[in-house]
C-alpha positions as CSV (number, residue, x, y, z in Angstrom):
1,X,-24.9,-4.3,25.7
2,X,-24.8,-7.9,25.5
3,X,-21.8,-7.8,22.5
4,X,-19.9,-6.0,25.1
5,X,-20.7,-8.9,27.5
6,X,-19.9,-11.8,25.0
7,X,-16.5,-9.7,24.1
8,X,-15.7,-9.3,28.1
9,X,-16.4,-12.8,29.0
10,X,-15.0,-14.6,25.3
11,X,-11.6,-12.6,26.2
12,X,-11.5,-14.0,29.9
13,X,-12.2,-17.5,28.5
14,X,-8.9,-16.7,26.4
15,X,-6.6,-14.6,28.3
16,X,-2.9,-15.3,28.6
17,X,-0.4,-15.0,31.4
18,X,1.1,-12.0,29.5
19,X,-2.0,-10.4,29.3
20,X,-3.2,-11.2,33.1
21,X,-0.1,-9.4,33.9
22,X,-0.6,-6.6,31.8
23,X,-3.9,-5.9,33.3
24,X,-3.0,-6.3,36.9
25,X,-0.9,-3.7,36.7
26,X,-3.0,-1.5,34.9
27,X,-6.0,-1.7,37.7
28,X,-3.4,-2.2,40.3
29,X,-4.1,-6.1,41.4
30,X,-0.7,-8.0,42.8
31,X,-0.2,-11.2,40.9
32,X,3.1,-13.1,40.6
33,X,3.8,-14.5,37.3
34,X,3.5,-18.0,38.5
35,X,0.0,-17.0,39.9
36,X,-0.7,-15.4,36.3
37,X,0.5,-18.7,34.5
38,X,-1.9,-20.9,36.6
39,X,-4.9,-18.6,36.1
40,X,-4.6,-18.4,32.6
41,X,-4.2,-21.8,31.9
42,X,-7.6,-22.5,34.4
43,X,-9.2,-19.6,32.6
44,X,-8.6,-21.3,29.0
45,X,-10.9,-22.8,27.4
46,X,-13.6,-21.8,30.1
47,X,-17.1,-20.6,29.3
48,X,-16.7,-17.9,31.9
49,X,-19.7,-15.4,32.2
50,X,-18.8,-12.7,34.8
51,X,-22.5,-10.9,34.5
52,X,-23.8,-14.0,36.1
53,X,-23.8,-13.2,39.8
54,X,-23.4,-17.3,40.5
55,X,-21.1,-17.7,38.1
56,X,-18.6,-14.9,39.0
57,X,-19.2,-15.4,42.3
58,X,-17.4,-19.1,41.7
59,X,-15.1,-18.2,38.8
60,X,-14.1,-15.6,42.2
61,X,-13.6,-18.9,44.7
62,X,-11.7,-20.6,42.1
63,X,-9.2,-17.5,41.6
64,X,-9.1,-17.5,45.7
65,X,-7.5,-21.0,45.5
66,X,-5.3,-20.1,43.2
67,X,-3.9,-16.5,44.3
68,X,-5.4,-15.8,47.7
69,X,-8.2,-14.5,49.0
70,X,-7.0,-11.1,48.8
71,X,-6.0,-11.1,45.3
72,X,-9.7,-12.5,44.5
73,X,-11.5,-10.3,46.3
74,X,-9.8,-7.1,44.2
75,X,-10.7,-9.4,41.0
76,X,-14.3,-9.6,41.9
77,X,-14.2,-5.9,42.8
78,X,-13.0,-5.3,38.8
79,X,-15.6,-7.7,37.5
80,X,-18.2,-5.9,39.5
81,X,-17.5,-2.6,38.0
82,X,-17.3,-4.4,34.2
83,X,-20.7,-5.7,35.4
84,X,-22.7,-2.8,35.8
């Protein structure tokens, strides 16, 4: 299981604003391409591990400032289902 981890987290760290988009419609999560822009460019180049409860849970207050709470509260549902 932990290659499926390292792929999960790896593409995260390297997602694009095409690809956020992409995504969000497919599990249904509202994001604005502006909001889609900034999180993929704070996502970049991040060592993100999302099976980390501490480190989701502030990867999950950093995607609150940027979107809203809302929006990050559907994410952290998502990673929560990757996660188990």
């Amino acid at each position: 299981m932990k290659i499926f981890e390292n792929i999960i987290n790896h593409k995260i760290g390297n997602i694009t604003s095409t690809e956020l988009l992409k995504y969000s419609k497919q599990f249904k999560v509202a994001i604005s391409d502006e909001e889609a822009v900034k999180l993929a460019n704070h996502l970049n180049g991040k060592k993100v591990n999302i099976f980390n409860p501490a480190d989701r849970s502030q990867l999950i207050r950093e995607i609150s400032k940027i979107t809203s709470p809302a929006t990050a509260k559907e994410v952290n549902e998502l990673f929560n289902l990757f996660a188990k």
